[in-house]
N, C-alpha and C positions, 0 to 999 in steps of 0.2 A: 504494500500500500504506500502512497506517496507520502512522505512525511508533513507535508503540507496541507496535505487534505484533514489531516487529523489533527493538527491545533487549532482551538478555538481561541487564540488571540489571548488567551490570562495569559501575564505574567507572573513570572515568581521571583523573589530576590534571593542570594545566597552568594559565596564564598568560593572561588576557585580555592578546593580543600589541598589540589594536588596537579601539577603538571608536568610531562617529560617532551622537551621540545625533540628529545632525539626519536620517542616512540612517538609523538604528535598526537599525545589524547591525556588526557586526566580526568578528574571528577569535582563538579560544584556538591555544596556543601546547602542545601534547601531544607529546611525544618518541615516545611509543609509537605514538601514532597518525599521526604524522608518516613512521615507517619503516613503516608498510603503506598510506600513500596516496599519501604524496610530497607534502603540502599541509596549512595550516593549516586548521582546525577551525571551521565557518561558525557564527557566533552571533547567535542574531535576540532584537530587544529584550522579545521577549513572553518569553523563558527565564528571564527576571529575577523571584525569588519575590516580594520585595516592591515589584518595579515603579520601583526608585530605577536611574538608569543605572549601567551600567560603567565603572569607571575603568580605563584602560590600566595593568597592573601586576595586578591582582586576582586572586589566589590563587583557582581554583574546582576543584573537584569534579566530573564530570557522565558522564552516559550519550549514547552516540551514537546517530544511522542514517545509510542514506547515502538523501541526497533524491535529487528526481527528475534530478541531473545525476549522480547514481550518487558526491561526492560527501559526506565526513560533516560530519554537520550535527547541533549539541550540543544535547542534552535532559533537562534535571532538572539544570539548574545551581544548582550551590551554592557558596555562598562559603565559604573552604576553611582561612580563617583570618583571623589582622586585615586588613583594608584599608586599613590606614594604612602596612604594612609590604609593600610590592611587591615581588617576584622583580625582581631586575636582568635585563635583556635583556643579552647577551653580557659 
């Protein structure tokens, strides 16, 4: 199924928890979305608008689907504030 066809436009806000610009994917860090999956939020490095990597810490913005492992998987990421100022992890 298109990944497109299945967002309905919510946003959710969250945390790039984790990024490897060498394997090109990591996971956001979504509260909301965390208590209806049970799992962080899969992030591939093509979501990035202007193509600069993610830094672990990164305030974002975005819409979901869930891929083919059923699975959400983040789309129409956006950076959600300064990136110099990181959400602390715990």
């Amino acid at each position: 199924m298109d990944a497109t066809a299945e967002a309905d436009g919510k946003r959710f806000e969250g945390f790039v928890k984790s990024y490897s610009e060498e394997k090109g994917y990591g996971f956001i860090v979504s509260d909301a979305l965390y208590q209806e999956f049970h799992r962080d939020v899969f992030l591939h490095k093509s979501k990035r608008p202007d193509g600069t990597p993610w830094q672990d810490g990164d305030r974002v913005t975005f819409e979901y689907f869930k891929n083919h492992r059923d699975n959400p998987q983040a789309m129409n990421v956006m950076p959600a504030g300064p990136l110099s100022q990181p959400i602390e992890n715990g």
